[in-house]
N, C-alpha and C positions, 0 to 999 in steps of 0.2 A: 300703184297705191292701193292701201287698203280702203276695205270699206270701212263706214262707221259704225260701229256696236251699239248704236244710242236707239232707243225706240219710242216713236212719233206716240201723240197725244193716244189717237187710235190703238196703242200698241206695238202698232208694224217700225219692221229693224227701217230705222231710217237708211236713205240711199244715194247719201252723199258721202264724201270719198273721207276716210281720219285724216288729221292733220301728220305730219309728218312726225313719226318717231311715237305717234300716240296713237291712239283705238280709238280715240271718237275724233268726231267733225268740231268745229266751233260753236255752233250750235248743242251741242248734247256734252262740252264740256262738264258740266254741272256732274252728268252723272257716272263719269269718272268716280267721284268722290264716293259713290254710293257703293262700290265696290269691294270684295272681300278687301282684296288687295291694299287699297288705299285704308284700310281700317275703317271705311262706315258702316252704314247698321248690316252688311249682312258679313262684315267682318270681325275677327274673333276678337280686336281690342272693345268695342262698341260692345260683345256679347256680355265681356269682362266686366267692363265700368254698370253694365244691366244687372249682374249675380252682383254685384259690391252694395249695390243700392239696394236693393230687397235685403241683404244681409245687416245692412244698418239700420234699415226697415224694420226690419223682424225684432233686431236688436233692442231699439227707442221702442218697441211694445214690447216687449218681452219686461223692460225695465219698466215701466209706467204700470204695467199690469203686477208688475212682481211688488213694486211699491203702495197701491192701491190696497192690496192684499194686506201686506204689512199696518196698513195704517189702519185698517177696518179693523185688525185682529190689535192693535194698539186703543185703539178707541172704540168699547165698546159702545153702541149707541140702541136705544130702547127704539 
């Protein structure tokens, strides 16, 4: 059996056995998910959905600021 790839509060690779057919224990299920492989955050789908967000981000100001512009230069005001 392997070992488990999961790592205790402290850090340290925990040193109970994975579950069969998998890389962690029952215990450290969870961080499975955190993995490239499964698409969490240190996986490139998570990276993906992070660039989409800042670019609709950027976006809704880019617009708000561009309309802003427009209206001050439409209504002059003393």
């Amino acid at each position: 059996m392997e070992r488990c790839h999961g790592k205790t509060k402290s850090g340290d690779r925990c040193k109970r056995s994975a579950r069969e057919g998998a890389q962690f224990c029952s215990m450290h299920a969870e961080q499975a998910e955190d993995t490239p492989e499964a698409g969490g955050p240190g996986g490139g789908a998570a990276r993906g959905r992070d660039l989409f967000d800042v670019a609709i981000g950027l976006a809704v100001v880019g617009f708000a600021l561009g309309g802003a512009f427009a209206f001050r230069r439409l209504f002059r005001f003393p």
